[in-house]
C-alpha positions in Angstrom: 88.3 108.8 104.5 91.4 107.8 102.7 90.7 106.4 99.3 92.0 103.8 96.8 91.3 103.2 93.0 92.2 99.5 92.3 92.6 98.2 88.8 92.1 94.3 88.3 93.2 92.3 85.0 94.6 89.0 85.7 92.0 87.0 83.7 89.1 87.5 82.0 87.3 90.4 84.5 88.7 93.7 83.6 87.3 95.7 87.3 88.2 98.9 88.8 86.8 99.9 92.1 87.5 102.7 94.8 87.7 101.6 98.3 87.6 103.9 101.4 89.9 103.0 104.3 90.4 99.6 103.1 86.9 98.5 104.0 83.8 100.6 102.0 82.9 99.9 98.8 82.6 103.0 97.1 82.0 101.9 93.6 82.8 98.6 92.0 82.8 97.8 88.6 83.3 94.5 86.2 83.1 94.6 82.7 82.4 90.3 82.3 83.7 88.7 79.1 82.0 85.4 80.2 79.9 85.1 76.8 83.1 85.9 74.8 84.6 82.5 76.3 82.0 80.3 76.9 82.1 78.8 73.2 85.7 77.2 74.2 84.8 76.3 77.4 87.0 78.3 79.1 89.7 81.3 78.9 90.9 82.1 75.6 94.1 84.5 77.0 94.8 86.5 73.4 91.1 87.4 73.3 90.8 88.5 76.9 93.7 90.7 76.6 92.7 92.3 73.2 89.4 92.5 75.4 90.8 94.2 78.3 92.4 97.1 76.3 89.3 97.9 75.3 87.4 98.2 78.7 89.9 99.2 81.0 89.1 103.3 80.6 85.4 102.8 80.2 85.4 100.8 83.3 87.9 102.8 85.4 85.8 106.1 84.5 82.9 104.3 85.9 84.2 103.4 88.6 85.1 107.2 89.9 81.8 108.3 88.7 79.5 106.0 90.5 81.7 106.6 93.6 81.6 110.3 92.9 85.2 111.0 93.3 87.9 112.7 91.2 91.6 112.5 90.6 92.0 115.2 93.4 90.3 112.8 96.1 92.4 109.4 95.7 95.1 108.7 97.6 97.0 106.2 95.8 96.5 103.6 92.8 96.7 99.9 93.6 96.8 97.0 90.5 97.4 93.3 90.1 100.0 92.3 89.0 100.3 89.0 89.5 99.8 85.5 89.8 97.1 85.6 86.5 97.6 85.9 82.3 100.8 87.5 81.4 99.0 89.2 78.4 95.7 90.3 80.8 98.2 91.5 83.9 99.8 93.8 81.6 96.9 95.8 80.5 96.1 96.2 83.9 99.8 97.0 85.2 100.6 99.8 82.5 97.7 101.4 82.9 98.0 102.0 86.9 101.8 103.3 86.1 100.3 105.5 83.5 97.5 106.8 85.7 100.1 106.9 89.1 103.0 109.2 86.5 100.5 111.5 85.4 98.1 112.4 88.4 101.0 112.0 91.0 99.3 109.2 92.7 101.2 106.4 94.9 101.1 103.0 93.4 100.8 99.6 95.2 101.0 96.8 93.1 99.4 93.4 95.0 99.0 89.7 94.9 95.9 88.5 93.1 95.3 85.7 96.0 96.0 88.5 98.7 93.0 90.4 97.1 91.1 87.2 97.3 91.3 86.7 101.2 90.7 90.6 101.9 87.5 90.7 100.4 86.4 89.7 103.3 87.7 92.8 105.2 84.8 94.5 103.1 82.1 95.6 104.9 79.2 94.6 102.8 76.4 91.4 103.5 77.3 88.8 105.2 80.1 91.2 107.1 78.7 94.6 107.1 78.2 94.8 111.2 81.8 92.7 112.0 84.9 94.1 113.1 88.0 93.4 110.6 88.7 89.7 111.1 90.9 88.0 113.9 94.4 87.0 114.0 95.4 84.1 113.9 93.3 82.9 111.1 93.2 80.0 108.8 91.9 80.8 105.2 91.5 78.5 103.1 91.9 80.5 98.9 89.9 78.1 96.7 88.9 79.1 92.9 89.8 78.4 89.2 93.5 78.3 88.9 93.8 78.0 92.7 93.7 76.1 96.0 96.1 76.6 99.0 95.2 76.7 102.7 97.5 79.6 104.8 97.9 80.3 108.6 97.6 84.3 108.5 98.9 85.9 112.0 98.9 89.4 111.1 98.6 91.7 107.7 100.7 90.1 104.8 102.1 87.7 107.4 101.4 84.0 105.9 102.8 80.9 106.3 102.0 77.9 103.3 100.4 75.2 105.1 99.2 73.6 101.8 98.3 73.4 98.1 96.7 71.2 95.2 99.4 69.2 93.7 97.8 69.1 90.2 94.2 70.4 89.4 93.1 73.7 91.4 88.9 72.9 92.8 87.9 75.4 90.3 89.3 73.8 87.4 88.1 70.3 88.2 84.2 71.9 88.5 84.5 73.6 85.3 86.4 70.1 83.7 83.5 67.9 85.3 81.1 70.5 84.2 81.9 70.1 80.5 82.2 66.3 80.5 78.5 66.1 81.8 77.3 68.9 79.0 76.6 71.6 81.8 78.3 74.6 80.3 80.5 77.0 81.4 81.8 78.3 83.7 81.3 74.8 85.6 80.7 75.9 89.4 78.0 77.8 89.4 76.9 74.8 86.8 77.7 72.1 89.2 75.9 73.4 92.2 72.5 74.0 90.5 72.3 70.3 88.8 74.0 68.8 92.1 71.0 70.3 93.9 68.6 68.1 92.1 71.0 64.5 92.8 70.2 62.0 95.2 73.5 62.1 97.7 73.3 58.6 98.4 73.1 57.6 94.4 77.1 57.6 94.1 80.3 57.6 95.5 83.7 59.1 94.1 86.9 58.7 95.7 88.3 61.2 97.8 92.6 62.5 97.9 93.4 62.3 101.3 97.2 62.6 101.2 97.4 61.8 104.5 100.1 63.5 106.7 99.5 67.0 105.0 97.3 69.5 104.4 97.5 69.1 100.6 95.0 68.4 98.0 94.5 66.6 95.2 91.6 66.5 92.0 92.8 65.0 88.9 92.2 61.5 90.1 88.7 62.9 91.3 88.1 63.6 87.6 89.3 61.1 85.9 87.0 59.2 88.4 84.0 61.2 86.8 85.2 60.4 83.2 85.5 57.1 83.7 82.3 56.5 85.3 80.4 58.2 82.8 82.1 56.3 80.1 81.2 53.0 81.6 78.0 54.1 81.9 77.5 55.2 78.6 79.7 51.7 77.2 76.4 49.7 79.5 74.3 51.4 77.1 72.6 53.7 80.1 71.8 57.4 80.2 74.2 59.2 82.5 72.7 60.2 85.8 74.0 64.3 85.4 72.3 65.1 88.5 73.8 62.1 90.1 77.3 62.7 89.1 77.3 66.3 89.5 76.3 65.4 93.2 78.6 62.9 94.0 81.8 65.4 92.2 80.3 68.1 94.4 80.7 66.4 97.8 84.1 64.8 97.2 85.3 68.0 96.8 83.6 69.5 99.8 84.2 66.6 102.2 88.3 66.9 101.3 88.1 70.9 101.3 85.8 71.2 104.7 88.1 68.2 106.5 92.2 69.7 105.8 90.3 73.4 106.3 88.9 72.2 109.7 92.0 70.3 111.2 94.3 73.2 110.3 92.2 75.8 112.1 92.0 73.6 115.7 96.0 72.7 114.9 96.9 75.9 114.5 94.5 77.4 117.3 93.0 79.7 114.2 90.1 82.3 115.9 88.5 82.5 112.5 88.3 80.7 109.4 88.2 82.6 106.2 86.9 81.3 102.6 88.2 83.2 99.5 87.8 83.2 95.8 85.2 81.8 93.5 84.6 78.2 94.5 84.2 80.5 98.5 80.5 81.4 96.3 79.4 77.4 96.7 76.7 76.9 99.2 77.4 73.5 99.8 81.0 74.8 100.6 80.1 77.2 102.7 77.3 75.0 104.6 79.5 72.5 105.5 82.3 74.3 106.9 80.1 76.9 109.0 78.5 73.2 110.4 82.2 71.8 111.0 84.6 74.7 112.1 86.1 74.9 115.6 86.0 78.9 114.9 83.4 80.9 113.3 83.7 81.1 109.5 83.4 84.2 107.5 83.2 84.6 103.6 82.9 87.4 101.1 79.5 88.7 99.6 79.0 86.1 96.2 79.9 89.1 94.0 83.5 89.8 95.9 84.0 86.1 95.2 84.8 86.3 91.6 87.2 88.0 90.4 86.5 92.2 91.4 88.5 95.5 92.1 86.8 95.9 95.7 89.1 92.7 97.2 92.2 94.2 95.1 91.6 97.9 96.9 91.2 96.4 100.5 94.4 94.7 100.0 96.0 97.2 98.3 95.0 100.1 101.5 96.5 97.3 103.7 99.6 97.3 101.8 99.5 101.5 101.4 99.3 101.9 104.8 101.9 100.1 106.0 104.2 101.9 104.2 104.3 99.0 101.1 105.2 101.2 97.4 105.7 99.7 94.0 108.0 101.7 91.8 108.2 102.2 87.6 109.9 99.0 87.3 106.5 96.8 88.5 106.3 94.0 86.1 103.6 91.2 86.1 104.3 87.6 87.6 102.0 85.4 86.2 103.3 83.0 88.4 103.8 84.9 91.4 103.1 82.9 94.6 100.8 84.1 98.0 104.2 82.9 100.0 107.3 82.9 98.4 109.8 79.4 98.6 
């Protein structure tokens, strides 16, 4: 078994995992600094770097003893380094260089949204008796800072077939989830409170942009905001469960619709869910109900951000021959397919 220590920074996660042959999850470890952030109701980048410096080696020395492994028995090093936090990529990015310099180790830097749809190369629950996934595939990369749906015919072969134009999903839960009071972070949030709304109660508009497979969710939430303060101008109690019901299922409905029409355009013989707003039920109930092709999506924990999805890509990568060299810098902005 050939295997890979992955390092993952990009936001507020600092993770370090070994992988075996791209697939087995050796050991996989996430320090969380979701209590640090939750007073400012989201991502406070200075203190998640100043937090990643000090839980990267504690975490990476974890990671190769639960997976019982030394120095010796890697094969090669692979980091994020990009798209994510300039200040959080770096952390990660200079300590892989370190670590590949002084043990000798090969290093492959990769794409933060490549790690994303490789999780589900991971042979864990739901996937652990599937064969890798099938080409051609439409995957549809849905989380905080992200939402784009690709056409993937082979390994690191994608072609763009759309994007949010303003407000990734993710964002627009964890917006919607601090206008109604629910905390943070807001999808996790959002789905428990939408669980107890009637779904007949409300109706929010949905962002067709017909023609394309784009999407849209600012006017979504500015829908919310102005509902609620209409609401609240009446003199009534906001119906949270109501609201958080009615958000929830616009942004399924538009999500589910573009995902499914891609996949039979595009003759797709699987559909793939990645990143953290893949972890949503009513996400993933819908599509498995609506898909021309079966649907596969990561484990809830390889959802979030992890090291495991960062390794899988990163063997990929290895094995095809794909090496980063001493100048890798971070690109916080670095896209899944370039222009």
């Amino acid at each position: 078994m050939r295997r890979i220590l992955a390092i993952e920074t990009s936001c507020d996660e600092t993770a370090a995992a070994v992988i075996g042959d791209g697939r087995h999850v050796l050991s996989n470890v996430v320090a969380s600094q979701e209590a640090l952030h939750a007073p400012y109701g989201g991502v406070f980048p200075e203190l998640a770097s100043r937090q990643h410096i000090l839980s990267i080696v504690p975490v990476i020395e974890e990671a190769l003893t639960k997976a019982a492994v030394g120095w010796g028995d890697l094969d090669a090093l692979a980091v994020t380094y990009g798209p994510g936090l300039a200040g959080s990529l770096l952390v990660g990015v200079n300590t892989a260089k370190a670590l590949s310099l002084a043990r000798g180790l090969p290093l492959v830097g990769v794409n933060h949204l490549e790690g994303h749809i490789y999780a589900n190369w991971l042979r864990v629950p739901p996937n652990e008796d599937k064969p890798d996934p099938e080409f051609p595939l439409v995957c549809l990369i849905v989380s905080g800072g992200h939402t784009d749906l690709v056409l993937m015919t082979g390994h690191a072969r994608y072609l763009a077939l759309g994007s949010t134009l303003d407000d990734a999903a993710g964002e627009a839960f964890d917006k919607v989830a601090r206008m109604l009071g629910l905390g943070y972070p807001g999808g996790p949030a959002i789905q428990r409170t939408a669980g107890g709304g009637d779904p007949g109660a409300l109706t929010l508009p949905r962002a067709w942009l017909p023609g394309t497979y784009d999407f849209s969710f600012s006017g979504l939430k500015t829908a919310v905001l102005r509902l609620t303060r209409e609401i609240e101008a009446a003199g009534g109690d906001i119906p949270v469960a109501d609201v958080a019901r009615a958000f929830q299922d616009a942004v399924v409905d538009v999500l589910v619709t573009k995902t499914v029409q891609a996949a039979a355009a595009y003759g797709a013989r699987e559909v793939l869910l990645a990143g953290g707003v893949a972890a949503n039920a009513a996400l993933r109930e819908a599509i498995a109900a609506q898909s021309p092709a079966p649907v596969r999506y990561p484990a809830i924990w390889l959802c979030t951000d992890n090291a495991a999805m960062i390794g899988a890509a990163g063997y990929f990568a290895w094995d095809d021959g794909r090496r980063s060299g001493w100048d890798l810098d971070v690109v916080p902005s670095l896209p899944l397919v370039p222009a």
